[in-house]
N, C-alpha and C positions, 0 to 999 in steps of 0.2 A: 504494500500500500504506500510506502514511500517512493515517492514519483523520483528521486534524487538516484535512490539504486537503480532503476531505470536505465537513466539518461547515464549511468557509468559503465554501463555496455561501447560506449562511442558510438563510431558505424551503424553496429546494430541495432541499438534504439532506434533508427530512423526506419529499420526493413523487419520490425516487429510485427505478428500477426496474434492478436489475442483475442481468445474467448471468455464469455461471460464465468465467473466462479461460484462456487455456492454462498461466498461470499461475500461478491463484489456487488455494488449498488449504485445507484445514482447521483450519488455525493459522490462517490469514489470518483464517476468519471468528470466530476467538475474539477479536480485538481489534476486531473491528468491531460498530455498530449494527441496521446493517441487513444482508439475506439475500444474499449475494452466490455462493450455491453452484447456483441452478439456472441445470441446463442450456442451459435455452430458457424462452421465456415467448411466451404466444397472445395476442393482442386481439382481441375481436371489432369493427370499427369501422365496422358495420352494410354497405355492399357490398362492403367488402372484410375482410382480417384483416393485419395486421400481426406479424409473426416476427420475436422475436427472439433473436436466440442471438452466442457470440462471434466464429463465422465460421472460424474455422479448420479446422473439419469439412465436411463436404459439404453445399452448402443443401437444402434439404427442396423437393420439389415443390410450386410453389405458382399459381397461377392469375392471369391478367394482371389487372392492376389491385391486387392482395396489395405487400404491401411489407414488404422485409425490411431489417429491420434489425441491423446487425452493427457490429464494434468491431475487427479484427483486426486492419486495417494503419495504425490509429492514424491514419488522415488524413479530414477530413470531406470526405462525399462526398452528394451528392443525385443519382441517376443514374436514366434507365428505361431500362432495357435487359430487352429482348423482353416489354414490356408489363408488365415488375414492377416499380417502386419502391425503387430501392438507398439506401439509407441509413446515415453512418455517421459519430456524432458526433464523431469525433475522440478526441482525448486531451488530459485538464488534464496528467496527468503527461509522457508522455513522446510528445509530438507527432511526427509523421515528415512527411519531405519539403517543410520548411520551414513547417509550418502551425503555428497557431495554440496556447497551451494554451488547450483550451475543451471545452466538454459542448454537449450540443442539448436544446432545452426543446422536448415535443411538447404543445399542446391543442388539443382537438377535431381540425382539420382543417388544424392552422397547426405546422411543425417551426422552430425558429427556433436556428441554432446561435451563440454567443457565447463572447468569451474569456476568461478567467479572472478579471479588470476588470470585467465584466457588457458590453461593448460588442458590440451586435448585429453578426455577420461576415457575417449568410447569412441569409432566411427564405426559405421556400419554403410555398404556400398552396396546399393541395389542391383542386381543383375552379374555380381560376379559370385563366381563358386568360390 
């Protein structure tokens, strides 16, 4: 909820995509920059599509190879379980079960999570064995 940790991302604060939390609200987004109140957000990432929402709801039906990605239990996660792409960057703020504070940088076909230092924890590269 501090818009300052935020903006100590540099670069990436500007190419942030956020969903709404169980706990964010309407005041939250009056001190913030950027859109933090949808719901869910779609990608289309040509054979597949990527979901993303907070996760504490029900996941949406999504087709093997789709990858969802969520935030809810604060621990990063790169998982496929029954053919979908579990995904979950963790938490800078308030990490659970001893992990990391860190976010995940996605491009093109490469999710790379890192902790709040910029030091790479995790990548994970789609389409290679």
């Amino acid at each position: 909820r501090d818009p300052e940790m935020s903006r100590g991302l540099g670069d990436v604060y500007k190419r942030q995509v956020c969903v709404q939390g169980n706990c964010d609200c309407e005041v939250d987004q009056m001190v913030l920059d950027l859109p933090i109140l949808n719901a869910a957000m779609l990608f289309d990432c040509g054979n597949h599509i990527l979901y993303a929402c907070h996760g504490h709801k029900v996941m949406p039906k999504l087709q093997k190879g789709d990858i969802y990605l969520q935030g809810h239990t604060h621990v990063p996660q790169a998982e496929w379980i029954d053919g979908i792409l579990h995904l979950n960057p963790g938490s800078i703020a308030l990490p659970k079960e001893n992990s990391w504070h860190g976010y995940m940088l996605w491009e093109k076909e490469c999710f790379v999570w890192k902790d709040f230092e910029g030091n790479i924890k995790e990548t994970l590269q789609l389409g290679v064995d």
